[in-house]
N, C-alpha and C positions, 0 to 999 in steps of 0.2 A: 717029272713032267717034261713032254719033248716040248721043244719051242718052235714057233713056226721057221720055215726053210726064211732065209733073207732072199729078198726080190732085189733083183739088180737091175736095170736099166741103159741098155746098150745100142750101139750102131750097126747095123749090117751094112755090107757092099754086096758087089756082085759074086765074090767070093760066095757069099753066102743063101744065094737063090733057091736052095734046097730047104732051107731052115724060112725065107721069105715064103714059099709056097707055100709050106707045112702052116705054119700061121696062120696066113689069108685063109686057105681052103676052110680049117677051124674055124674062123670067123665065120665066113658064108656061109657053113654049113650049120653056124650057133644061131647067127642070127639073121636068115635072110629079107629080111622085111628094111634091115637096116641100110642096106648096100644095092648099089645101082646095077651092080653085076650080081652073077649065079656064081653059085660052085660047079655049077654042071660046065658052064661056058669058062669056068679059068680053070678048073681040072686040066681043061683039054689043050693047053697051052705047054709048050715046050720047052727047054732048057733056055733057049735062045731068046725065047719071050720074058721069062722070067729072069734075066740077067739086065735083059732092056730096063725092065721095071723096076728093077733095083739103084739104078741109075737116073731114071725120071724123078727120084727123091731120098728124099736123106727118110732111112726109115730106123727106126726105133722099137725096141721090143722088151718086152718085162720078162726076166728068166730067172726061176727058183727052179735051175736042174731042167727046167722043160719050159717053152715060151709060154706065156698065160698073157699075152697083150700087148700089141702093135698100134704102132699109131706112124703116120707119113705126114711128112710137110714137102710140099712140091709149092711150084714159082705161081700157080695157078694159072686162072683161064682171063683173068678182068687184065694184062699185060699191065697193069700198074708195077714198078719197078720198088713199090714201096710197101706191095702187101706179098705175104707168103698163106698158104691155103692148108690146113690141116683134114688128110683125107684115112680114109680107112682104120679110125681108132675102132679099139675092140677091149675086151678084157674079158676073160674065161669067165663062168658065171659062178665059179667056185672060188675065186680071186677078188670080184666086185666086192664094194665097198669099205675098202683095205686102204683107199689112197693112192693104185695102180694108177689111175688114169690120169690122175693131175699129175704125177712123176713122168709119165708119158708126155701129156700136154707141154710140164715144164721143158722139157729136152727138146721139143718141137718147137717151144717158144725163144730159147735158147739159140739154137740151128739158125731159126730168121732174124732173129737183131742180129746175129753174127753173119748171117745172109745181107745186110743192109734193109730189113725190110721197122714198117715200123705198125703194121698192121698184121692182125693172122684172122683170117676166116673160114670157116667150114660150113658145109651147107647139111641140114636136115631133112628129112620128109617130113612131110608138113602131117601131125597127129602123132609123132613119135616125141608124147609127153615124157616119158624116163628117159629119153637123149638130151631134150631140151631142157628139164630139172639137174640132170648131173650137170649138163654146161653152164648152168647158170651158177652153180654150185663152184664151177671153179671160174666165176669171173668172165666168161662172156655174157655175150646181150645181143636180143637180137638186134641186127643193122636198119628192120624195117624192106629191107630188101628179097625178093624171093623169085620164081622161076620156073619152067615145066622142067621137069624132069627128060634128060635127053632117053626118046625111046619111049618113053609113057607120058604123052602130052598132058593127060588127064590126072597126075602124079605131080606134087609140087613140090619145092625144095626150096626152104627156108631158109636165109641165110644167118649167120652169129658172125661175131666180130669182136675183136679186144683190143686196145692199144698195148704195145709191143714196148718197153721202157731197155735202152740198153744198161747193160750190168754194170 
């Protein structure tokens, strides 16, 4: 019997914007209903853009041999110095429910207490019952708090939230 590949759990920098592209675009292209962007519109982004964005966040990625799951923590948009915002999780759909995403989640959670933060939120679209059951699955809740979505007023976005404990 072969046994499955070990998933490992890693950091990219800018170094690594070729392997951050390959990712996202997978994602957008898995799951577009999830994400505020297209693949069409970050396809068409360039080396230079894609080095930026490696830099706007500490990102994290699941690799058994090939990425199968990203997830980013950025300083977010509320300028609270005390919460950090976990954006673009993903997990192949060949890989879900293996524990990818909490191993994700925890390295994000990790990043921010060691970031000084002592909150971590993410925001949802609102009706995306399979995002809002896996989160709640690992420990967030919603905050009560929610939002238009920037670009589709008509589009909401729900927010979660977890207290952050340092190690």
């Amino acid at each position: 019997m072969v046994g499955r590949q070990v998933t490992v759990i890693r950091a990219l920098n800018s170094e690594d914007w070729q392997a951050i592209r390959d990712v996202r675009l997978r994602a957008l292209e898995d799951a577009p209903d999830a994400f505020t962007s297209t693949s069409g519109r970050e396809s068409a982004y360039d080396e230079t853009k894609w080095r930026d964005l490696a830099v706007t966040g500490r990102w994290f990625v699941a690799d058994d041999g090939e990425l199968v799951g990203v997830a980013v923590g950025v300083d977010g948009w509320s300028g609270d110095p005390q919460r950090r915002e976990l954006v673009g999780m993903w997990v192949a759909p060949s890989h879900r429910r293996r524990g990818i995403g909490g191993q994700l989640l925890d390295h994000v959670k990790a990043w921010a207490v060691s970031d000084g933060a002592t909150t971590l939120t993410l925001g949802i679209r609102e009706g995306n019952e399979q995002a809002l059951a896996a989160y709640v699955s690992m420990g967030l809740r919603l905050s009560g708090e929610s939002m238009p979505e920037v670009g589709h007023p008509t589009h909401v976005i729900v927010e979660m939230e977890c207290d952050l404990t340092p190690a």
